[in-house]
N, C-alpha and C positions, 0 to 999 in steps of 0.2 A: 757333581761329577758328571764329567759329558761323556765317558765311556767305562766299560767293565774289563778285568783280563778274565781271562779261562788257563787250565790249568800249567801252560806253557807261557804264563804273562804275555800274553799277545793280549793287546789293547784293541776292543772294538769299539768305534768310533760312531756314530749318528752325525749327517747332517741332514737338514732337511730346505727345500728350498723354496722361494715366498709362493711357488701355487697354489699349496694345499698344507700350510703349517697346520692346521688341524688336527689333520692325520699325522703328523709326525709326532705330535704331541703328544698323542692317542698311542702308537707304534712305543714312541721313546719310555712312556708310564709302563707298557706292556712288559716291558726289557728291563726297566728298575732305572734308567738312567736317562740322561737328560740331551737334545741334541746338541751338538757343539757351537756354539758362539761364534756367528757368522754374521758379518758386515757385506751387504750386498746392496745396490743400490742401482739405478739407471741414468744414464748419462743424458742432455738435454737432447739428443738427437737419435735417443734409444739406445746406444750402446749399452752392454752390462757390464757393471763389475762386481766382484767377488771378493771376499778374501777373508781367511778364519783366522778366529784371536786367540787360537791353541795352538801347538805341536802338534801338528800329525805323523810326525817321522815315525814308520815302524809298525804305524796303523794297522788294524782292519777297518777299514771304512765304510760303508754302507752310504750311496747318496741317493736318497730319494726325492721324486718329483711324479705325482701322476701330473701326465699331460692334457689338462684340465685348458680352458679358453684362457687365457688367447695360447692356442697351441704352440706353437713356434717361438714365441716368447719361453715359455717354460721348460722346451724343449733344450733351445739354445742354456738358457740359465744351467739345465744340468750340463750338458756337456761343458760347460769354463768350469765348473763343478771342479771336475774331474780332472779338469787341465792342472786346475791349480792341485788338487791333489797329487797329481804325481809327478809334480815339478816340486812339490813339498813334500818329497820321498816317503807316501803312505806306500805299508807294503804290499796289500791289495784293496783293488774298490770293486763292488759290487756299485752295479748301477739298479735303483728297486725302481722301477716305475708300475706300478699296479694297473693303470691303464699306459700301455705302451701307443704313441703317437703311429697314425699311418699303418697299422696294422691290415686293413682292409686290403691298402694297395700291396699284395702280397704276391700277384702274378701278373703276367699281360695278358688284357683277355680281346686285342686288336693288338697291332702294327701301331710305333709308335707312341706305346705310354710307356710309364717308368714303372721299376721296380720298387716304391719306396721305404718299402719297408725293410727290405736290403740296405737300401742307402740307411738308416736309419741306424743301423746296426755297427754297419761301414763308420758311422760317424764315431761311435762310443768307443769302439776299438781303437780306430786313432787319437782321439783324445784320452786314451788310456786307460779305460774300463777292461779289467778281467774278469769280470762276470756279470751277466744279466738279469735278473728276478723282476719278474710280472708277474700279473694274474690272468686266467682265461684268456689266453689268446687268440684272435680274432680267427687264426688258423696255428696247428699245432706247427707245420712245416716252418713258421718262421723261427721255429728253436735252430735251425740249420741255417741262418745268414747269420749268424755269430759268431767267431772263429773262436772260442771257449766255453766255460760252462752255462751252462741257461736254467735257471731254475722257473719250470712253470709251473706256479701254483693253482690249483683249481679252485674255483668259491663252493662247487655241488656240495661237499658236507657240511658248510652252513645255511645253505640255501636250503637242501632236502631235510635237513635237521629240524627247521623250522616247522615245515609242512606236515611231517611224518607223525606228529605227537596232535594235532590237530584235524588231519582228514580221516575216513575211514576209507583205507585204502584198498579194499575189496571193491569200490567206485574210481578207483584213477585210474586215468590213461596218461602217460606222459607223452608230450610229442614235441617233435623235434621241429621246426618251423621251415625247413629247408635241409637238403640231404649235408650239409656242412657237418650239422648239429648231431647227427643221428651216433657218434661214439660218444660223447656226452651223455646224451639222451639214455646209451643204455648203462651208464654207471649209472644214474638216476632209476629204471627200472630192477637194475640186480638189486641197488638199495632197499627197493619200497616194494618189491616184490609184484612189478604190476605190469600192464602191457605198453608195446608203444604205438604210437600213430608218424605218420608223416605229411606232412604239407608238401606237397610237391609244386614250384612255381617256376617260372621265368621271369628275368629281369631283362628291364628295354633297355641297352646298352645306353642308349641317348640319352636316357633319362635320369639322371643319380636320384638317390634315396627312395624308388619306386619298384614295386612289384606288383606282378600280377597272379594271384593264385589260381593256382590251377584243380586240384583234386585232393581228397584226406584218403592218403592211405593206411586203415587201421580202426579201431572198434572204438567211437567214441560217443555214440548214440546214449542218450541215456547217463553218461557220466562225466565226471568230473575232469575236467583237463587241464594239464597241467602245461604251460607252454614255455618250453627252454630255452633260452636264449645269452648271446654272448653280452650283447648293449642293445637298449632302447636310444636310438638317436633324434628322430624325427619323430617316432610312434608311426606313421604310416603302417607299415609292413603288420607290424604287430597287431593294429587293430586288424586290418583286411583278414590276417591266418584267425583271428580271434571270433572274426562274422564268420567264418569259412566253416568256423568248427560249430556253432550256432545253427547254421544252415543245416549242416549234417547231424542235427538230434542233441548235438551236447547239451546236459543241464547246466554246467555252471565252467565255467573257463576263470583260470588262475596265471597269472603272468610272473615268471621269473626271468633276469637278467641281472649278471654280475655290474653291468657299467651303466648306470645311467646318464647318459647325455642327454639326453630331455633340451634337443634343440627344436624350434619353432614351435611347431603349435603341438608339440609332445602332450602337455601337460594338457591342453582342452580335449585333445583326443581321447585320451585314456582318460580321462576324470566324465566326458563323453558319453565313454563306449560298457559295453554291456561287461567288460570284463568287472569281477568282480573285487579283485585284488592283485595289487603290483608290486612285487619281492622284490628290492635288489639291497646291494652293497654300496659300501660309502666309500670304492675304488676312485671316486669326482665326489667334490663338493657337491651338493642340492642343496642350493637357497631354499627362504623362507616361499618366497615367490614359483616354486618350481614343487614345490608339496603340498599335498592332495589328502581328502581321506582316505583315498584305497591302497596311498603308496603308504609299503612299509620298509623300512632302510636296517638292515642288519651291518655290523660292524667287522671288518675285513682284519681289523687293526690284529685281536690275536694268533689269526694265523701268518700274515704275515713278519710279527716278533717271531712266531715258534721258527720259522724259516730261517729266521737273520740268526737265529742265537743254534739253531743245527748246521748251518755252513761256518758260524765264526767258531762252534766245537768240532767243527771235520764231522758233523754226523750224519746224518741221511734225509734229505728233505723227501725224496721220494717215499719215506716209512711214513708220514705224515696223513699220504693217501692211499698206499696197498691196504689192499681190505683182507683180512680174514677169512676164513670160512662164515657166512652168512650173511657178508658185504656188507657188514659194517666199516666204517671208514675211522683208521686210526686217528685223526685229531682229538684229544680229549671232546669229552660232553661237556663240562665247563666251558670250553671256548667256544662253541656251537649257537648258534639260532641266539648273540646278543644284540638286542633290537636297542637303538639309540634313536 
């Protein structure tokens, strides 16, 4: 069976597309059911084609793809996705991308760049997505180039999950690596009951994937730090805030990020560098070649199911993360801190 009904027989559907069938497979186990039977292939000159060997008339569809390399290849793949689905009268599709492409380019910060992460959004809309679900976005404001609903899912409660039953938190400091991060940063505080710090830097406009750190604002002398972050792409940035906090007395520096892109020399850097361990999710494939002793890979897959299976029953993706009194975060503790 490649999809389930809910209590109004509405059919939700899985498919999942060649970036990261993995993860679908992982996603689809999560939900009880299997993704849809999809013939996709590439033409000799790149073009893509698509096309499913079910019914999807009447669907709830879910298409997922994180935008894993080659970017714009996988990108495009969902988008015909979605084409054919609602030329194949599915009744609605969520578009899941767990790591959503071009996130960064999310404003102009000179005369003459693009928006494209607008554009991006711009794109799914016309090809027929009614809804959009990622994780940890690169900034929250891209919920608003969407013109429908956006579900953003946070990774913090299996990331802090992890951490919280393992440190002795009367020693942490969380910090935010740049002022981007610092609302993040304090759900992770309310969580773990601990103080924050801040890195405060500038970036050389000329220069992509570079910073220069500037100063630690906040108490980290002496303890443990915990460094938040959206994606590790290059490792640059991260090791420099990771010496920064080294310099300033820290005993021991802890790296989390939901996205590991672990592009160029990520992986020598950080297996390198003084940090002593590196948190993320398996929002991207990590080859064999791309893992380290100090990375440890937690698994995104059940909250993302719980997400797909609370919008295909009309329920509340947002109750998933409102905390309680004493900020704990509602995802169950089973689904929390699965290391894969």
């Amino acid at each position: 069976m490649s999809g389930m009904t809910g209590p109004s027989e509405k059919k939700l559907m899985l498919f999942s597309g060649r970036g990261y069938p993995e993860l679908g497979q992982e996603i689809a186990g999560c939900l009880g059911i299997e993704p849809t039977p999809t013939r996709a292939y590439d033409f000799a000159n790149g073009e893509i084609f698509v096309r499913f060997l079910e019914s999807v008339r009447g669907s709830d569809a879910f298409v997922l793809q994180s935008h894993t390399a080659p970017i714009n290849q996988w990108i495009m793949e969902q988008l015909i996705m979605v084409d054919a689905l609602k030329r194949a009268s599915a009744k609605r599709i969520t578009v899941v991308a767990p790591f959503f492409g071009y996130a960064r380019q999310d404003k102009k910060s000179r005369g003459r760049e693009p928006i494209s992460a607008r554009l991006m959004a711009d794109l799914f809309l016309t090809a027929g997505a009614d809804r959009l679900m990622a994780v940890d976005l690169h900034t929250a404001q891209i919920q608003g180039f969407f013109d429908g609903p956006v579900d953003h899912l946070l990774a913090e409660p299996i990331l802090a999950a992890y951490l919280e039953n393992k440190l002795d938190l009367s020693t942490v400091t969380v910090v935010a690596p740049d002022a981007g991060r610092v609302r993040i940063c304090e759900r992770w505080t309310d969580r773990l009951g601990c103080p924050l710090a801040i890195i405060h830097k500038r970036r050389d406009p000329d220069i992509a994937n570079q910073a220069r750190v500037l100063e630690v604002v906040g108490q980290v002398a002496g303890r443990t730090c915990i460094v938040v972050d959206d994606m590790i792409d290059t490792g640059q940035t991260i090791v420099k805030a990771a010496e920064t906090l080294f310099e300033q007395g820290a005993a021991q520096v802890i790296v989390t990020a939901t996205h590991a892109v672990l592009s160029g020399p990520a992986v020598d850097l950080l297996k390198n560098s003084r940090v002593s361990e590196v948190i993320v999710t398996n929002t991207l494939p990590i080859s064999n070649e791309k893992r380290f002793d100090k990375l440890t890979v937690l698994s995104i897959a059940p909250l993302i199911a719980r997400a797909i299976s609370e919008v295909f029953s009309d329920g509340s993706v947002t109750s998933l993360f409102d905390s309680p009194a004493g900020g704990t975060a509602r995802v169950p503790a089973e689904e929390l801190a699965r290391k894969i």
